[in-house]
C-alpha positions in Angstrom: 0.0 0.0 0.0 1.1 3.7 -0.5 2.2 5.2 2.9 -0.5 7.6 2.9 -3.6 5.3 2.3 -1.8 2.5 4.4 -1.7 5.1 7.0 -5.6 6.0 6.9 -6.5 2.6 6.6 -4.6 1.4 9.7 -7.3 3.9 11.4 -10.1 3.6 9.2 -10.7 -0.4 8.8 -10.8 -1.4 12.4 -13.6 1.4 12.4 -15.7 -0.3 9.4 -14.2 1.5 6.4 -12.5 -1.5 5.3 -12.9 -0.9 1.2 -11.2 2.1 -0.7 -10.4 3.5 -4.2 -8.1 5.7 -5.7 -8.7 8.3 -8.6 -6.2 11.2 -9.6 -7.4 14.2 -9.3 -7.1 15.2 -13.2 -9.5 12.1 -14.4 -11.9 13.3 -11.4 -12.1 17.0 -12.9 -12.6 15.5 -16.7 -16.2 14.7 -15.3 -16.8 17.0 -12.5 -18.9 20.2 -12.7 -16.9 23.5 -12.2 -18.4 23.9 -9.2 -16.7 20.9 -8.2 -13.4 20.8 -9.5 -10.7 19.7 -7.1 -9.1 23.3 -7.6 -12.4 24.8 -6.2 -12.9 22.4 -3.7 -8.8 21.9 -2.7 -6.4 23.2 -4.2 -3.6 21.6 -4.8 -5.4 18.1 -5.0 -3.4 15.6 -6.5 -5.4 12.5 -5.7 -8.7 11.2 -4.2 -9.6 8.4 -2.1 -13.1 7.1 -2.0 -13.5 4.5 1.3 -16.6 2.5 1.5 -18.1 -0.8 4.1 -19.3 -3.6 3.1 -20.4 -7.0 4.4 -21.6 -5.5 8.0 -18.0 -4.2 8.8 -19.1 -1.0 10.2 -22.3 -1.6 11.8 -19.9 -4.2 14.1 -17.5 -1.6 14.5 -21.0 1.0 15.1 -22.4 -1.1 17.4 -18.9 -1.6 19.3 -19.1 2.2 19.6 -22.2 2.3 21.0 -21.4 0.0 23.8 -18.6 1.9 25.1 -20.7 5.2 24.6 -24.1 4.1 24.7 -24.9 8.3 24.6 -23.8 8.6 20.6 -26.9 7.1 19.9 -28.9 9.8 21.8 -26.6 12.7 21.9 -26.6 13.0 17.8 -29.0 13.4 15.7 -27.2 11.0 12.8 -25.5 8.8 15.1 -23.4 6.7 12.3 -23.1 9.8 10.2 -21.5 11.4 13.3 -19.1 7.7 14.1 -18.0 8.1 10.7 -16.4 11.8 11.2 -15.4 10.8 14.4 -13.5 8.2 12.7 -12.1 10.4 9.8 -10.8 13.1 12.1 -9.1 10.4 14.0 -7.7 9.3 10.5 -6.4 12.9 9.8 -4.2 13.3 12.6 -1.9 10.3 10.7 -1.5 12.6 7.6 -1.5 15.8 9.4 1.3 16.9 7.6 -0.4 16.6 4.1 -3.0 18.8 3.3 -6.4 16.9 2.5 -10.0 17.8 3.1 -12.9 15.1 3.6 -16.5 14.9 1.8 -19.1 12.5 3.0 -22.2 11.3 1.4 -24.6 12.5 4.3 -27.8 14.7 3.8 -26.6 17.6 5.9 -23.1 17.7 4.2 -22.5 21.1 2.9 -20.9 19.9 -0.6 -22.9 17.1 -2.3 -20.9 14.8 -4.5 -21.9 12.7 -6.6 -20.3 9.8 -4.9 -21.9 6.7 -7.4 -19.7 8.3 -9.9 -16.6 8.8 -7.5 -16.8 5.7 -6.8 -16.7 4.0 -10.0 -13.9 6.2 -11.2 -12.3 4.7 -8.3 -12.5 1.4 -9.2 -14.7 0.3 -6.1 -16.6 -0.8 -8.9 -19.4 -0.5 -11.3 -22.5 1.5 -11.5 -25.5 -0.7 -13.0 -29.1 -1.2 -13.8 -30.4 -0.2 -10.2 -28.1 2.9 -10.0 -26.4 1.3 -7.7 -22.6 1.1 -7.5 -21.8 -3.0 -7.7 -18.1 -4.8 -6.7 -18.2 -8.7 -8.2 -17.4 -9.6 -4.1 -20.3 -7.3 -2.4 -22.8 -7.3 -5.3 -24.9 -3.9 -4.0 -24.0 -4.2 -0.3 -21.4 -0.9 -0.7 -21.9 1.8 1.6 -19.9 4.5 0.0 -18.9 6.9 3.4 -16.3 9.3 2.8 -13.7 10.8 -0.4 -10.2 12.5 0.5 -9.0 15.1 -1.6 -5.4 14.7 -0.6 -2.5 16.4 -1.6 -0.6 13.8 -2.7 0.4 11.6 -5.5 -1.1 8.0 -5.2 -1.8 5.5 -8.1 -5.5 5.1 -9.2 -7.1 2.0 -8.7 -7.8 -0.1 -11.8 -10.9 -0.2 -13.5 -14.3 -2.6 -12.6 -15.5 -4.8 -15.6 -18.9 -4.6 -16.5 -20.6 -6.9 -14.4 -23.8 -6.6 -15.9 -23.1 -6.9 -19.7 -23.4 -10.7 -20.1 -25.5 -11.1 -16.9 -28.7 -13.5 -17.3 -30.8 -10.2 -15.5 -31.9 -12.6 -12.9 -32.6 -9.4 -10.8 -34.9 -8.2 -13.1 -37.1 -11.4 -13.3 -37.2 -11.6 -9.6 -38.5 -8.0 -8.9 -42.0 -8.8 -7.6 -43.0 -5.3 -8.2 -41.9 -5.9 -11.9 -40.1 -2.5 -11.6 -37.8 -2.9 -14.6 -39.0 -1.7 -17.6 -37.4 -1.2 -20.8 -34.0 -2.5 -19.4 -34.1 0.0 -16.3 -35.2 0.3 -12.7 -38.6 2.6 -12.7 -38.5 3.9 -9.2 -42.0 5.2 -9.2 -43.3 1.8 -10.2 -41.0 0.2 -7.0 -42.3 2.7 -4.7 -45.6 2.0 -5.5 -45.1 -1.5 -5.4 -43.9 -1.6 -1.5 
């Protein structure tokens, strides 16, 4: 691993975040708004690291939390929102000496992302038919959590395959709602059915 994400991720799996992807900073701007360019957001950006959970690592590292602070679940109003900075400030003070500046996913965050496409140009994996970011390993269980802009030179990730291109769509048969029409996912229709 390169120093610097070796160094976040000896803080940041134990607390859940056990997945991450890297994408330089100059593909990221070829297909971000200019709103959100890196040299908007932070300067001097060279890199950026997307971390994600899957497979129930950070609800066990949540719920480990919680036990030895039962009052984060009643003391914040988005109490694994609010785990997850904890857990990402306690990841910055191992790179304190390279300047980086962390985005989340949440609903109160005061720059949205689009973190679907972050993540694919990460190579955490690929988006698909449900809009939903997929890994061959996890299928749709990624929870996509944080992205570091850092200021430092790290080598992307490679690339996902397309995991649905030759798929037999089982998904689609099996939606009892019937919620894929014309080869994609009609929300409206899967609302309505549940």
């Amino acid at each position: 691993m390169v120093p610097v994400v070796d160094q976040f991720m000896s803080v940041l799996e134990p607390c859940g975040l056990n997945l991450y992807g890297v994408v330089s900073a100059s593909s990221y701007d070829q297909n971000a708004k200019p709103a959100l360019q890196t040299s908007v957001l932070a300067p001097g950006t060279q890199s950026i690291i997307v971390f994600a959970s899957s497979s129930g690592h950070l609800w066990r590292a949540f719920v480990r939390d919680l036990m030895e602070s039962p009052h984060h679940l009643t003391d914040e109003p988005h109490p694994l929102d609010a785990y997850v900075e904890r857990s990402l400030a306690a990841a910055s003070s191992h790179i304190a000496n390279i300047n980086h500046r962390w985005f989340t996913p949440t609903i109160d965050a005061e720059i949205h992302l689009d973190f679907r496409s972050l993540a694919v140009q990460a190579g955490l994996g690929v988006g698909s038919k449900l809009g939903l970011v997929i890994r061959p390993d996890v299928g749709p269980w990624l929870g996509l959590r944080a992205a570091c802009f850092v200021a430092a030179e790290i080598p992307s990730s490679p690339a996902v395959s397309d995991l649905c291109g030759d798929c037999p769509r089982h998904c689609e048969r099996a939606c009892p709602g019937e919620a894929f029409t014309e080869g994609s996912w009609d929300v409206v229709k899967c609302a309505s059915f549940h």
